[in-house]
C-alpha angles and dihedrals in degrees: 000000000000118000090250093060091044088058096042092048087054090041082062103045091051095043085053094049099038078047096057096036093062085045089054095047089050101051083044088050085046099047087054095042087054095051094040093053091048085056092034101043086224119160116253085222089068127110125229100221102172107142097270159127112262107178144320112308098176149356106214112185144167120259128172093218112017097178091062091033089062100047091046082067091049109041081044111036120022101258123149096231122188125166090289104052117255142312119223115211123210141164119255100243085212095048098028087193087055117102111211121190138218117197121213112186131167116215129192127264121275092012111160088228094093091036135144073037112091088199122111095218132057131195125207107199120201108234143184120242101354096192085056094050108044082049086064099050092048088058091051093054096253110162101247107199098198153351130286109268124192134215129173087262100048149325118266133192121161126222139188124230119208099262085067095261122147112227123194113207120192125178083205127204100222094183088072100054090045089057085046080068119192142130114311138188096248 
């Protein structure tokens, strides 16, 4: 077996882990949400919105070719590809009518988006109330890189952990996304 398919099998394995992880998250999240409204009163309708992550937004990783990359995933495996990778489409276990959406993208090697990490991978996590949130980690002492920036699907901002990876956070708009249309991985 080739390196590449060793990479790509690995790739895989870590995408369907990172995928059900965020699921499972979600229905547990759910499930509390559930049992803290029925003591709380609170509406189902109402949003959580603690600084927060709430679930995998995106799976960024080197490839020496991505094109090919890309249509290897979806010759292979099933996957909507279009030039920047695929969108995976999946229901908000809170709002069940809700689309939510997980972004996997391969970048070429030796792009400056992951940079000052030194890792070949990236993950974007969704989150809940990004100002408040960056204003925690500041005041952990968490390295931010930059500053919010906002764009009609979602707010970014990108921090580093203490092992030197580069992590991507959006407090995404969905809805907008789901207007943009468009094939998805569902």
């Amino acid at each position: 077996m080739s390196s590449k398919a060793v990479f790509a099998n690995k790739l895989i394995i870590i995408l369907t882990i990172l995928v059900t992880l965020s699921a499972c998250e979600l229905k547990t999240n759910n499930i509390n949400d559930m049992t803290d409204k029925k003591s709380s009163g609170e509406s189902e309708a109402q949003k959580d919105t603690t600084p927060r992550v709430t679930g995998i937004g995106g799976i960024f990783f080197f490839s020496d070719e991505p094109e090919q990359t890309r249509n290897w995933y979806s010759e292979n495996l099933g996957l909507e590809v279009n030039e920047w990778g695929s969108s995976f489409e999946f229901r908000n276990a809170n709002r069940p009518d809700e689309i939510n959406y997980l972004q996997w993208s391969p970048f070429k090697t030796g792009s400056e988006y992951f940079a000052p990490s030194k890792r070949e991978f990236m993950i974007n996590y969704r989150v809940n109330d990004i100002e408040g949130l960056v204003k925690n980690l500041r005041e952990k002492g968490v390295t931010i890189l930059d500053s919010i920036e906002t764009y009609d699907y979602g707010k970014f901002v990108h921090i580093m952990d203490p092992e030197g990876n580069k992590i991507e956070l959006w407090e995404p708009v969905d809805s907008v996304l789901t207007k943009m249309g468009g094939k998805t991985t569902k």
